[in-house]
C-alpha positions in Angstrom: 77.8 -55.1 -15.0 80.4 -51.9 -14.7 80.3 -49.7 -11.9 79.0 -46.5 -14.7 76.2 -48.5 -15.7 74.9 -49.1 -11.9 75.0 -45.5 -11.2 73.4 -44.3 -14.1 70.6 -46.9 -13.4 70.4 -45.9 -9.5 70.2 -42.5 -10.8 67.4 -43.0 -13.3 65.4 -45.6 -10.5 65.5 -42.7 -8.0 64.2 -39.4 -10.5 61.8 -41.9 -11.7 60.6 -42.1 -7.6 61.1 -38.4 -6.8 58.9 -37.5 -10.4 55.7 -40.2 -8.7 56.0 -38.6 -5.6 56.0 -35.3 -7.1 53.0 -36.1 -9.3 50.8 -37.8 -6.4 51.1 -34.8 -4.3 49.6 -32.8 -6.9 46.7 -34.1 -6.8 45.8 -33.7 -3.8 43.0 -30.3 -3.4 43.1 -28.3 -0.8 40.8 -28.4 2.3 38.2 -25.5 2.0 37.9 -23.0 5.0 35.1 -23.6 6.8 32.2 -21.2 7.0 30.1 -20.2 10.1 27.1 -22.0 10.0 23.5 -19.3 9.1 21.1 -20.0 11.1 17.8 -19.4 9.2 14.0 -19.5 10.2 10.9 -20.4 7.7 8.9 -17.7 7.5 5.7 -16.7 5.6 5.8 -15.2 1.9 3.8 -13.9 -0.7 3.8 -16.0 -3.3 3.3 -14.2 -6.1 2.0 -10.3 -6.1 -0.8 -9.6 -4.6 -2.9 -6.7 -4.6 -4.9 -4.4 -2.0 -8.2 -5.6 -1.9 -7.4 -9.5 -2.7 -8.7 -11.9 -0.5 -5.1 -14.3 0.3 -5.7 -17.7 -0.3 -3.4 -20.8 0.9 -1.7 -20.7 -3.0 -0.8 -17.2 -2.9 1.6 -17.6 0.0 4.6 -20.0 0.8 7.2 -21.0 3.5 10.7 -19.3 3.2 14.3 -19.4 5.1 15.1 -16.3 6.2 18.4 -15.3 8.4 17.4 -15.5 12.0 18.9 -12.4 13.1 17.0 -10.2 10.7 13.4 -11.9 11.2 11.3 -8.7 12.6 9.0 -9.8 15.4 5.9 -8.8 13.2 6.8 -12.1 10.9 4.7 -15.2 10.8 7.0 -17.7 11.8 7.0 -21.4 11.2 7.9 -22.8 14.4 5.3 -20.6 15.9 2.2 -20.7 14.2 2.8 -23.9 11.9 -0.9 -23.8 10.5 -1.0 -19.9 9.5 -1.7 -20.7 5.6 -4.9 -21.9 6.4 -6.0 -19.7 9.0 -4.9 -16.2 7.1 -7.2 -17.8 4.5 -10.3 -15.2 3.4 -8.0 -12.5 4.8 -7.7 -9.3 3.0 -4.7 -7.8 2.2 -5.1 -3.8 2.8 -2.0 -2.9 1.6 -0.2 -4.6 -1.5 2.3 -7.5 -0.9 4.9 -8.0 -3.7 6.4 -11.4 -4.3 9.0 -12.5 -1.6 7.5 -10.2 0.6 7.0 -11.2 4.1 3.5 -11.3 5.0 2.3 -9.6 8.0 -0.7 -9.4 9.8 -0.9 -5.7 9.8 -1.1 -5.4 6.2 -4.1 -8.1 6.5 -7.9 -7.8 7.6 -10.1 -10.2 8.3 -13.6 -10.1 6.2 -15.7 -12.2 8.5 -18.4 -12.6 5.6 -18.3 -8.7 4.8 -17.1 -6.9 1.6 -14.1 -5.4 1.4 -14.9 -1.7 1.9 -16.7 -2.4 5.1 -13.4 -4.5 6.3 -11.0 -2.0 5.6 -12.7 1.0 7.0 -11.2 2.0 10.1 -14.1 1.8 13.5 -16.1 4.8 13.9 -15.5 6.0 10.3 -18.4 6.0 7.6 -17.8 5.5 4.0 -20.1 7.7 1.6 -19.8 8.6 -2.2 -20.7 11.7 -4.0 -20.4 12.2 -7.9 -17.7 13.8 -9.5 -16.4 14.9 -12.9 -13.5 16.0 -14.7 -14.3 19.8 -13.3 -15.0 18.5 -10.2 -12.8 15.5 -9.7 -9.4 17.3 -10.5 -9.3 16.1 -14.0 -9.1 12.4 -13.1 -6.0 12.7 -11.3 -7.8 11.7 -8.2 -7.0 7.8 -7.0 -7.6 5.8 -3.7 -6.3 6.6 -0.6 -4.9 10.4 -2.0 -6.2 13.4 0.4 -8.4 15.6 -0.6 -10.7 18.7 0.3 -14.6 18.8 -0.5 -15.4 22.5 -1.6 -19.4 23.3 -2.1 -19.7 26.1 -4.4 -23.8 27.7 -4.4 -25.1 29.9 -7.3 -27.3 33.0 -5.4 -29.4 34.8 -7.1 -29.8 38.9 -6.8 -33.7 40.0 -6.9 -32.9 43.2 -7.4 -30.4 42.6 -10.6 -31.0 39.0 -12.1 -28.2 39.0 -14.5 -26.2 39.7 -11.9 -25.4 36.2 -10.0 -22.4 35.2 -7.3 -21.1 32.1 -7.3 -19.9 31.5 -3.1 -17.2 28.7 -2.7 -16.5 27.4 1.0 -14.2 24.2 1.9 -16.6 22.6 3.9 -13.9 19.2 4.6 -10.3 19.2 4.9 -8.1 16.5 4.2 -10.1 13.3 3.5 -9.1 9.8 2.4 -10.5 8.5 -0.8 -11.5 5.0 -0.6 -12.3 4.3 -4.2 -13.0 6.0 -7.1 -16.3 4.0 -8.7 -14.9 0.0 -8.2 -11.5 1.3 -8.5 -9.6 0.6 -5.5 -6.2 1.0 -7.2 -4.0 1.7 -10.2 -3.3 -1.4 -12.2 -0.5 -1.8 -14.5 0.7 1.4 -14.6 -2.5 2.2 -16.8 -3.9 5.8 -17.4 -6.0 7.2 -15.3 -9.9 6.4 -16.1 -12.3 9.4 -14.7 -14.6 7.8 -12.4 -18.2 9.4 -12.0 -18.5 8.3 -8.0 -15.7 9.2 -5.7 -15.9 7.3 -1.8 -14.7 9.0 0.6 -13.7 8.3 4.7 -15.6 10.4 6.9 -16.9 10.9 10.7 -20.2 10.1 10.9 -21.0 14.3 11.1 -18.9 14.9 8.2 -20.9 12.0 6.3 -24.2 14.1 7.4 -22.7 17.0 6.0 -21.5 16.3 2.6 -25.2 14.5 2.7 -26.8 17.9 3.4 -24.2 20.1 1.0 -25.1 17.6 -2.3 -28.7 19.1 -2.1 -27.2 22.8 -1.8 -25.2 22.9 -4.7 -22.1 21.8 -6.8 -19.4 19.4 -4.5 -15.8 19.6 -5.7 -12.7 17.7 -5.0 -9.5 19.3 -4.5 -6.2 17.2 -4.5 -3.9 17.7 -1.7 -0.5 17.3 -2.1 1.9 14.6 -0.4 3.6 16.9 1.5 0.5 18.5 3.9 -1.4 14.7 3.5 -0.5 14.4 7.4 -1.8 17.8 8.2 -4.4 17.9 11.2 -8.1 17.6 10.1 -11.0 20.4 10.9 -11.8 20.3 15.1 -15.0 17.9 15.9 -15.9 22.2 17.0 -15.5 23.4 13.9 -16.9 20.8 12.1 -20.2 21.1 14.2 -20.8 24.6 13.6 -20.3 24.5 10.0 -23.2 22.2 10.0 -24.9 24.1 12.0 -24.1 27.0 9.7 -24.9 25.4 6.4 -27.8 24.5 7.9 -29.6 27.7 8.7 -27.4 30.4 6.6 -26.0 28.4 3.7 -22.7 28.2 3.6 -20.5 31.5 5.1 -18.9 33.2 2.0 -15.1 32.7 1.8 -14.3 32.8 -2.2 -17.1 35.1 -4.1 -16.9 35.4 -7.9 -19.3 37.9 -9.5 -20.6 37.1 -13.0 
């Protein structure tokens, strides 16, 4: 064999070497970076949705991870109260979850046999209805837990000119909750607004005795408070007392008179 035809085969031996290294290197992937390590904590979920007024069962809730670092203290966690999906059980939810929503226990009451009015309502407060209308119940617009003021408005009669009547108007409670609105304890759906014929309101035991002694004096209106002023302070226990006092023996005092 000539020397030409020993180089031109050395040549072609070693490109055919450098061309499989070449390709065997290429094949080889990267090493991914490596990633901090989140450390997560189960804690306890709604489910699904559920609504105020729903008594939670063991279904309607779940076991989640959730980043340790943002777990609020007010969480049910896992590792600390492994057996909470049976003992929230029968618990009322007075606030709606939604789905994914951590459950906590201030948002739940617990029934103890009773319905879910007499769960809900806060100790020392009394829960007492009065009828309503669209005149009276600002057109149906009116839906649980809104603020509103009660207004009594009295017919009086002149014996010396019958035709001639007054009509006196006095806000005789100031900024109430509404409980319910007949059985309606919320909006579902996004529906429209159905006018209830029964209104429940949240009241201190005087203020129940009150709107008690006002239904038999005349015509009880709701007035809708807006958002803004729903915080404003209530009527003094003092003021409240001698209203009563005052609708007891006078009637109401005359604030809004309207001859006819």
């Amino acid at each position: 064999m000539n020397t030409a035809r020993i180089v031109v085969l050395t040549i072609a031996v070693g490109a055919g070497g450098l061309a499989a290294y070449l390709a065997s290197g290429s094949d080889k992937k990267p090493q991914p970076a490596q990633t901090a390590q989140l450390q997560t904590v189960d804690v306890l979920v709604a489910k699904s949705d559920i609504p105020l007024g729903q008594a939670v069962t063991a279904n309607d809730v779940a076991w989640q991870a959730w980043p340790a670092n943002s777990a609020s203290s007010s969480f049910i966690r896992r590792d600390q109260r492994p057996d909470a999906t049976t003992q929230l059980a029968g618990s009322i939810a007075r606030s709606p979850f939604i789905a994914g929503e951590p459950i906590r226990e201030l948002k739940l009451v617990s029934a103890k046999g009773s319905g879910f009015m007499a769960a809900i309502l806060p100790t020392g407060m009394r829960a007492i209805s009065t009828e309503i209308s669209p005149e009276t119940g600002a057109g149906g617009f009116i839906l649980p837990n809104d603020r509103v003021d009660v207004i009594l408005s009295q017919r009086d009669k002149n014996p010396d000119h019958p035709n001639a009547n007054s009509v006196n108007s006095e806000t005789i409670l100031s900024n109430v909750r509404v409980l319910a609105v007949d059985q309606t304890i919320e909006e579902k759906n996004g529906q429209k607004v159905v006018v209830g014929k029964t209104a429940t309101l949240e009241l201190k035991p005087e203020q129940a005795e009150m709107l008690a002694r006002s239904r038999q004096m005349g015509t009880l209106s709701l007035a809708l408070r807006s958002l803004a002023d729903a915080n404003a302070p209530e009527s003094s226990t003092d003021d409240q007392r001698r209203d009563s006092i005052n609708i007891v023996r006078y009637g109401v005092p005359t604030q809004t008179t309207v001859q006819r």
